[in-house]
N, C-alpha and C positions, 0 to 999 in steps of 0.2 A: 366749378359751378359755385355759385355765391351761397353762401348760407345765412340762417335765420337762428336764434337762439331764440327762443319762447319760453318764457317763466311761469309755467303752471301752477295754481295752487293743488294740492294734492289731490282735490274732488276733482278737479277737470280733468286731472292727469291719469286718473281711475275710468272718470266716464270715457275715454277718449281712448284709452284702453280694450274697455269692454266694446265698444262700436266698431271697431278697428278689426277685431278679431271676429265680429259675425259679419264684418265687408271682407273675411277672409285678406286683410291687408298688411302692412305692417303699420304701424301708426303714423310714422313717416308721409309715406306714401297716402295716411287716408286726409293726413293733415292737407297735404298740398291737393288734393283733392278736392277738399273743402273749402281753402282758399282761393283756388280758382275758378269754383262754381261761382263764391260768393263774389267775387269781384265779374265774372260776366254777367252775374245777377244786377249787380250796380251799374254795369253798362248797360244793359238794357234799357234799366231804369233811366236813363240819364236821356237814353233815347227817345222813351216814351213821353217823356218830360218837354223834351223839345218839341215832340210834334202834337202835342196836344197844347203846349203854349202858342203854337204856331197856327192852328187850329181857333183859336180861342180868341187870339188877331186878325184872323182872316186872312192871312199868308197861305193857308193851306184850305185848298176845298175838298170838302168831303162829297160823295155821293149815296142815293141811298141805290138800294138792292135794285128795285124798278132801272134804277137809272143803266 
């Protein structure tokens, strides 16, 4: 598996620590945790990006509730 090197400064590498241990995790594992939230958080976003631009052109029809 591919690896990652990350250069903490020493606060992060403290806070990241302390988080880590009350996710009961190892730091490892809560890093890539956190990495992979944050990137389907970016897809999301990327999503929501497109269909409200699409929305905003009139490519996408919206309805309301009644409808």
């Amino acid at each position: 598996m591919p690896q990652v090197l990350l250069d903490f400064t020493p606060e992060l590498n403290e806070r990241v620590k302390f988080w880590s241990s009350r996710d009961n995790k190892s730091p490892e594992a809560f890093m890539k945790n956190i990495i992979t939230e944050y990137l389907e958080d970016l897809e999301d976003y990327e999503e929501a990006a497109k269909i409200s631009e699409g929305i905003r052109a009139g490519d996408i029809r919206t309805h309301s509730w009644e409808e």
